[in-house]
C-alpha positions, 0 to 999 in steps of 0.5 A: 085722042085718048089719054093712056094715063091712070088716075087714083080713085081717093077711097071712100068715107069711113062709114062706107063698107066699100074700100078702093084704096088700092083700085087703079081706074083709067082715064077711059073708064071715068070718062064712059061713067061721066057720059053715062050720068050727065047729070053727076058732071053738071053737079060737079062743074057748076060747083067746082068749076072755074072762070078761066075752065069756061073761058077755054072752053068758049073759045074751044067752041066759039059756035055755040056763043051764039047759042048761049042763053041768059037763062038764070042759074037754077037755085039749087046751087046758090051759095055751092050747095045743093038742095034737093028740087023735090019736096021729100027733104032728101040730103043731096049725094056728098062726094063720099055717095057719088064715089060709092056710086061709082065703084057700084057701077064698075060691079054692077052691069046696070045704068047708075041713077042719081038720088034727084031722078027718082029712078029706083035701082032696086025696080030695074033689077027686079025684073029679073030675080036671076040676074038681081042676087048674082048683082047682090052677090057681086055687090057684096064682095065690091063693098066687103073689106079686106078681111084682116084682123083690124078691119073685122074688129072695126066692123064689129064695133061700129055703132049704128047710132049717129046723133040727130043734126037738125039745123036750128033756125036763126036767131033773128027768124026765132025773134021773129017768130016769138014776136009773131006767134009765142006759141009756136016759138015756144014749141020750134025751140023744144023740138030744137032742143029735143032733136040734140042729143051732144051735151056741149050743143044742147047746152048751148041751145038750151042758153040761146033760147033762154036768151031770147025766150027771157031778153037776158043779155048774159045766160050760164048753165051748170051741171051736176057731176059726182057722187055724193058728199062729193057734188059739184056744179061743172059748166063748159058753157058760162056766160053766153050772150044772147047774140051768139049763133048756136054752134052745135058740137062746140066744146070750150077750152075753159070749165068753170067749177063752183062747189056745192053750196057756194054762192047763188049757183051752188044754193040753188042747187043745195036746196033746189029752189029758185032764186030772183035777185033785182040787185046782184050786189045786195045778195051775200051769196053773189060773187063778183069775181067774174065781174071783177076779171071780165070788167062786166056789171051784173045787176039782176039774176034769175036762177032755177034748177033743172029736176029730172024725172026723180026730182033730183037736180041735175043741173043749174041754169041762170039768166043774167040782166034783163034787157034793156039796160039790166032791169029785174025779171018780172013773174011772167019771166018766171013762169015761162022760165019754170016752165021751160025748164022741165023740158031742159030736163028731160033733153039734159037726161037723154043726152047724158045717157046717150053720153054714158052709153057712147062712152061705154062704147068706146071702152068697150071698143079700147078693151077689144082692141086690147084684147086683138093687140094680145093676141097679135103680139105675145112673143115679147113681155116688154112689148104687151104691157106697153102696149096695154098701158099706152091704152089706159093712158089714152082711155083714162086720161092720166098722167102715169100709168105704172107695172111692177112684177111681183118675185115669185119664187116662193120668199116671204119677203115681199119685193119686185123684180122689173117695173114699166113706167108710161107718162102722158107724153107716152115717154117709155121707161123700165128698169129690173132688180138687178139693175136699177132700184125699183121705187114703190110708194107703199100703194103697191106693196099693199095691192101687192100683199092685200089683192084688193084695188085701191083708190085714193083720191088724195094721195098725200091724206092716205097714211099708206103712201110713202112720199119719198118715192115722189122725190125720187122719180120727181114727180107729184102724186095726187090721185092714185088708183092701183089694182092686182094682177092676176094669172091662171092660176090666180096668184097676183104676179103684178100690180099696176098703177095709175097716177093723176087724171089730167082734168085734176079730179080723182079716178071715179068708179068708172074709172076703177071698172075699167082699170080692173078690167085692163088688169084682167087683160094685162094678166091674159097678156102676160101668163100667154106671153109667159107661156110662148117664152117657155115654149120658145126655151123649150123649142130652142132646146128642142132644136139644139138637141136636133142640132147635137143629133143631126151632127153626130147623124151625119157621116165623117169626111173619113167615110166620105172619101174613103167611099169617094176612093171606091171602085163602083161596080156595074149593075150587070156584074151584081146582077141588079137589074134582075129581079130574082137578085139576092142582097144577102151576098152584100155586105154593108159597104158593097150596098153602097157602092151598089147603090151609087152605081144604080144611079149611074147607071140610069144616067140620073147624076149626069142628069141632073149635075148631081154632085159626086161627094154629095152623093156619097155624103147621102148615101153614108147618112141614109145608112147611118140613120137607119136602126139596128132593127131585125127587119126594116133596116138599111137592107131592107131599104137597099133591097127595095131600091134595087127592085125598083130599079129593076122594074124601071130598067128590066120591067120597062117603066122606065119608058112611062117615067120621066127622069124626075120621077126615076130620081125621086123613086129611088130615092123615096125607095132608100129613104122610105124607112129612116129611123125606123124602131121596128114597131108599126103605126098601131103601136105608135097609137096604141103607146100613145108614143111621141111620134103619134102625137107629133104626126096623129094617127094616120100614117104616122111612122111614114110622114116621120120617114118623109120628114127625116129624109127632109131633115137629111136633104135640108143640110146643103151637103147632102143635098143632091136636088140643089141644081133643080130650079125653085118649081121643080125642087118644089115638084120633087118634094111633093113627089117624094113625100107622096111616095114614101105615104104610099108605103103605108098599106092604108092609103094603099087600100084606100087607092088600089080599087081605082088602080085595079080598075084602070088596068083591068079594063085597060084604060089606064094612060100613063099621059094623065097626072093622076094615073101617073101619080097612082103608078108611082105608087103602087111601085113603092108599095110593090118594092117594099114588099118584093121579097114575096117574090124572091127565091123561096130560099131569099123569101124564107129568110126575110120571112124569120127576120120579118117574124122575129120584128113582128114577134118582139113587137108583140111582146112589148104588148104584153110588157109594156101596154098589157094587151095581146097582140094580134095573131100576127105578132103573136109568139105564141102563134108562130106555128100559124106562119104558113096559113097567115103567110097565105092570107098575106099574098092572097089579099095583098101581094097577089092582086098588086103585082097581078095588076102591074103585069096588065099595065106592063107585062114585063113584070111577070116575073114577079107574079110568077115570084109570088105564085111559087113562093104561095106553092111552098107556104101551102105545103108547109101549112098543109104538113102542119095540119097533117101534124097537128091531126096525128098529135091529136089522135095520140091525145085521145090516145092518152085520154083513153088509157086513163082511170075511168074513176074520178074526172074525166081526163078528156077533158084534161089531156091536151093540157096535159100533154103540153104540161108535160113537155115543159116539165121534162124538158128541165133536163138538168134539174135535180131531182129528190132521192125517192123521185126516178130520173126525168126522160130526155127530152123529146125534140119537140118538147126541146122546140118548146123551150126553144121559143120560150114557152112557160116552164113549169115546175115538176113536183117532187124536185129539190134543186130549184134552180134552172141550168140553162137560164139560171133563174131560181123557182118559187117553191109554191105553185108559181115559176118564171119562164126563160124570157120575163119575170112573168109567173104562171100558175100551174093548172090544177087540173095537171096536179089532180091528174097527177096525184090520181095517175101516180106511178103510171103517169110517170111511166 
């Protein structure tokens, strides 16, 4: 019976790219891969199985007893392991390789073969070049690592170097063989030695087989480390006995030092000589302290130094008493001893590069891994330099590591504000200024004062260090190193500090680079941590100034109930499903009561269990966070509500919409200009304004109305969607910020064609997502510019408040960014209104709502709307035309009654003309006793001045100061017009004209 229970893969080794930590494998599962691959179980049970295991098992199948032979277990698991049968020197699968294997086969559609059958995997998949790069695909994506920051980083430092693990023989094969054939047991015992390259085990291998190489009983290696002036003779292998087993990757507890120069071992390497001492005793420079402690007799010494390929010694090594019974080393001994050495070189040298180069790995492993916890954690100071010092004690091995920060608020006097102090035992202490005393040792004020890094390696010989610091936190100085923090701006704003290797010796270079290097890392840490507090402050004033604005955004409970206590009107009494409706007969309370009773009236709060005073609360908040702007207003918001619901009600949308969307579209419809400041996006872009760097430059004004209206939503008393599930709250805000983007005319030109398309050729379902969404809309585009469709006297009006925006808009161009605006926002082209107005409905408006009739032909009223209103923009523009031809024949006119002498006034008339008009139209102005008395002005020269073109100053006048806009005039050639401080130069063409007309000219 099968078992239903799961077991847990155990995951795979560290140096394997797959991970199946997490991977539930059933019981089924493993038992198919076991019979598919016999040959893996055999390998598992006869190394791991069990007596009582093949017991139940023959009494399980007592019929097969008979059966069983007394054939002899195959070698290949003697001694539980296993060795490969063939003669290619193949590793046996380890546990981690046949786990891998496994996972492989759980990937890959193809029978898994083990490394004994021979049976390439790569030879079966060839077959099909297809199906073997899908394989490889799917391959790839099994042994991939989750792709979190800590397992990108340890694949990118992952070292493909592994140290060579060739098993030496044993010692009594290499007496035999040296017995048998010296020549050959002098070569196996340097390949020996060259296929290591671990210091601690070359050593040991290296002592070994001078033991058996020598017949010394005792043999000691020592390797020089240090600079100069300051070397020293270091083993981690003293006193070997010559029957030890070579045990590679051993490391010692105890390191024996012996100073340069002293006693045999030293003078050996002071002078790079050898030595052969018959009798230890009778030499001055043996020491017999050893003796003394291990109660061991030393009589004859052979002592050479180890040279590498420079000649410079590197290392010390010695054989002690020859077997049998200590006798004194012959020449032979020195001669086959001198020449081994060289090779000891040469595998020292390797394995100490190797040994540098491993090292520099693994700082360069710390500091990535420094540089991924600064860029992990930068929201707490206290946090990042712990961090950073719990790395340079673990790295460097010290007992202290210290950060002090600099004051830096521009006072000479040096000082700091707050220290961080780490001990080995990763014991975590900080203090500030203002609460504790922070203890500096005189090192840190230097670091601090100089910027320079300091080593010392006795800190009690240095002048500069203040003991008293030592008594006062209790501890013992001995090394110090100390180094400068910088920022970005490269202004020290800290010192930190490292105190006493653990190993007793003072920091080396090494040491001093990489300590450098934290500091520039502890800088990075905290200027960016600097930065993110700034910004936290910054934010947390940003939000407490939302949180000011938001409370004095929101309506009083006042208001609430006093709307509450309002008697709703029905839509059929106000006319709100029509489309001809006019919202100028509202005042502002009447909207919202109107408001409120469109969502009644469609049954949207019953619904969706809106809450009554939410909804008032809503309604009084969206009015309130609409500006005082011409146009786009709260009513223009309410006007585009109440068409949307007639198109939803009077149009028949309602039957292709869903209740959902009815709700949202209103609301969308009320929210879609919040906060507006009666610029469009261009200015926001062309202002470079805050809005345009908060939202970019697409739809800029539009995701600020979306995000207001969030804003508004997110408070729970304004909240009419609460009772909505989590799905279709989240349905409704996609919903609503799709439709309040819609109002911005370039996704709606972006969307339109498709849009025109569908309903052109009637393909258009309302069933279909994307065909719905792109309704919606094109609704909200054709409410926000429905008062194109209103009664002419409806759409006159909206007309002037929409020009008066546009106008004020063109003006801050010129004022503020000194551009000229587009003939749209032109003042100075406000005669153009017909013929843009033309433009207007013929490109936008008409092909829109000529759409909408194909997809619902109850919306023909707006069509026709929009066709009638065309009508009377056509013959306002035609009336202006025909008026701009009569003027222009009365300029030729003019032109023509001139002097002929002189310039040629043609080319002068229609300045003049226009001159003219604003300089009579000063009709107030004083005038000097000799000049006649101006003419009234002319309704058309009042209309000038009326829209604020330039006045000009008429020559001759003595009073210089205007009656209407009480501004002064300069006396040269310069005035200032009605609406600015603006100066304009008069033509000159107008005071030649002028001067040459004279008395006819006035008259």
């Amino acid at each position: 019976m099968e078992r239903e229970s799961t077991c847990s893969v155990e995951p795979v080794s560290s140096d394997r790219s797959i991970d199946i930590e997490h991977n539930l494998i059933s019981f089924a599962d493993v038992e198919q891969w076991l019979d598919d691959n016999p040959e893996c179980f055999e390998d598992y049970f006869l190394r791991k199985g069990r007596t009582e295991s093949v017991r139940k098992w023959l009494s399980l199948h007592h019929d097969a007893n008979e059966e069983l032979t007394a054939a002899p277990v195959s070698n290949k698991y003697v001694q539980g392991t296993t060795l490969d049968s063939n003669t290619s020197g193949r590793p046996p699968p380890s546990k981690a390789h046949l786990r891998h294997q496994f996972a492989r086969s759980r990937t890959r559609n193809v029978n898994f073969a083990t490394s004994e059958s021979g049976v390439s995997v790569e030879k079966e998949e060839s077959r099909d070049s297809d199906r073997n790069k899908d394989k490889r695909i799917r391959f790839r994506k099994a042994n991939s690592l989750p792709p979190n920051p800590s397992n990108i980083l340890s694949m990118l430092l992952k070292s493909n170097v592994r140290l060579p693990r060739v098993n030496s023989k044993d010692i009594e094969d290499k007496r035999r063989l040296k017995a048998e054939n010296e020549r050959e047991f002098f070569l196996e015992i340097v390949k020996d030695m060259a296929n290591d390259l671990d210091l601690t085990s070359l050593s040991y291998k290296i002592l070994v087989n001078v033991g058996i190489l020598l017949d010394a009983d005792r043999c000691s290696l020592f390797l020089v480390e240090g600079p100069k002036g300051r070397r020293e003779l270091v083993s981690k292998v003293f006193d070997v006995h010559a029957g030890t087993n070579v045990m590679p990757g051993y490391v010692g507890d105890n390191v024996v030092r012996i100073p340069w120069g002293m006693g045999i071992i030293g003078y050996v390497a002071e002078h790079g000589v050898q030595l052969n001492v018959p009798d230890a005793y009778q030499d001055s420079r043996f020491c017999d302290e050893v003796d003394k402690s291990t109660g061991y007799r030393t009589r004859s010494i052979l002592c050479m130094p180890i040279k590498d390929s420079e000649g410079e010694v590197i290392g010390v090594a010695q054989a002690i008493n020859k077997n049998p019974d200590g006798m004194p080393f012959d020449e032979e001994d020195v001669k086959v001893f001198a020449t081994y050495l060289p090779f000891c070189g040469i595998g020292i040298t390797n394995a100490k590069l190797f040994d540098i180069s491993m090292r520099e790995q693994e700082r360069n492993r710390v500091l990535l891994e420094v540089a991924r916890d600064l860029f992990e954690e930068q929201t707490c100071l206290d946090s990042i330099v712990l961090k950073i010092m719990m790395k340079a004690l673990t790295l460097m091995k010290c007992e202290r590591c210290s950060v002090l920060f600099l004051k830096n608020e521009g006072d000479q006097e040096l000082s700091f504000t707050k220290s961080f102090n780490l001990t080995s035992s990763f014991s975590h202490t900080s203090s500030e200024s203002g609460s504790a005393p922070l203890v500096s040792n005189g090192i840190m004020d230097y670091v601090a004062s100089r910027g320079e890094a300091v080593n010392i390696p006795d800190a009690y010989q240095d002048p500069r260090f203040d003991s008293e610091s030592d008594k006062v936190l209790g501890i013992r100085s001995k090394s110090i190193m100390c180094v400068p923090i910088w920022d970005n701006h490269h202004e020290i704003i800290a010192v930190a500090q490292l105190l006493n290797k653990l190993d007793g010796h003072p920091f080396d270079e090494a040491d001093e680079q990489l300590f450098k290097a934290f500091a520039i890392f502890c800088g990075l840490g905290i200027n960016n941590t600097l930065m993110y507090s700034e910004i936290t402050k910054a934010m947390a004033k940003q939000s407490v100034a939302l949180e000011v604005v938001s409370y004095h955004a929101v309506v009083s409970e006042e208001d609430v109930e006093s709307l509450k206590a309002s008697s709703i009107p029905v839509v059929e009494d106000l006319d709100l499903k029509a489309f001809t409706f006019n919202d100028f007969l509202l005042n502002r309370d009447e909207m919202l009561t109107a408001s409120i009773s469109m969502f009644e009236s469609m049954g949207l709060v019953n619904k969706f269990q809106i809450d009554y005073e939410t909804l008032c609360r809503l309604m009084l908040t969206v009015r309130k966070n609409y500006r005082n702007v011409a146009y786009h207003n709260w009513r223009h918001a309410f006007n585009v509500c109440q068409v949307m619901h007639a198109l939803l009600t009077a149009g028949g949308l309602a039957e292709k919409m869903s209740s959902m969307e009815m709700l949202v579209l209103l609301v969308a419809c009320l929210c879609h200009d919040l906060d507006h400041r009666g610029t469009n996006n261009a200015f926001q872009q062309k202002s470079q304004s805050p809005l345009a760097k908060l939202y970019g430059t697409f739809a800029t004004m539009e995701h600020h109305h979306f995000n207001h209206a969030v804003m508004i939503l997110n408070n729970q008393s304004h909240n009419i969607f609460s009772n909505l599930t989590n799905e279709e709250y989240s349905k409704v805000m996609k919903m609503l910020k799709h439709a309040i983007l819609s109002t911005d005319l370039t996704l709606h030109f972006q969307i339109r064609k498709e849009f025109f398309s569908l309903a052109s050729s009637g393909e258009f379902d309302r069933n279909d997502k994307k065909h719905r969404e792109m309704l919606r809309g094109m609704l909200m585009t054709a409410c926000d510019l429905a008062a194109v469709t209103k009664p002419w006297e409806i759409q006159k009006k909206v007309a002037e408040l929409v020009t008066s925006e546009f106008f004020d808009q063109g003006d801050k161009e010129r004022a503020e960014l000194n551009l000229e605006p587009a003939a749209l926002f032109d003042r100075r082209r406000k005669d153009d209104l017909p013929e843009m107005q033309l433009g207007w409905i013929d490109s936008v408006c008409f092909p829109l709502y000529d759409a909408l009739v194909k997809v619902e032909p109850r919306l023909a009223p707006l069509r026709d709307g929009v066709m009638s209103n065309r009508d009377k923009w056509l013959k306002l523009n035609e009336e202006r035309k025909s008026s701009m031809s009569v003027q222009s024949d009365e300029d030729r006119a003019i032109a023509g009654s001139t002097d002929s002498g002189g310039e040629d006034p043609s080319s002068v008339t229609a300045e003049y003309r226009e001159e003219e008009a604003l300089r009579r139209s000063f009709d107030s102005i004083e005038e000097g006793p000799s000049s006649p008395k101006a003419p009234p002005p002319t309704p058309r020269e009042v209309k000038a001045v009326h829209f604020q073109e330039p006045l000009f100053e008429r020559r001759g006048l003595t009073s210089k100061r205007h009656s209407i806009t009480g501004r002064p005039f300069d006396r040269r050639l310069k005035v200032q017009t009605s609406i600015s401080d603006r100066q304009i130069i008069v033509s000159r063409k107008w005071r030649s004209y002028e001067e040459k007309g004279g008395n006819g000219a006035q008259s």
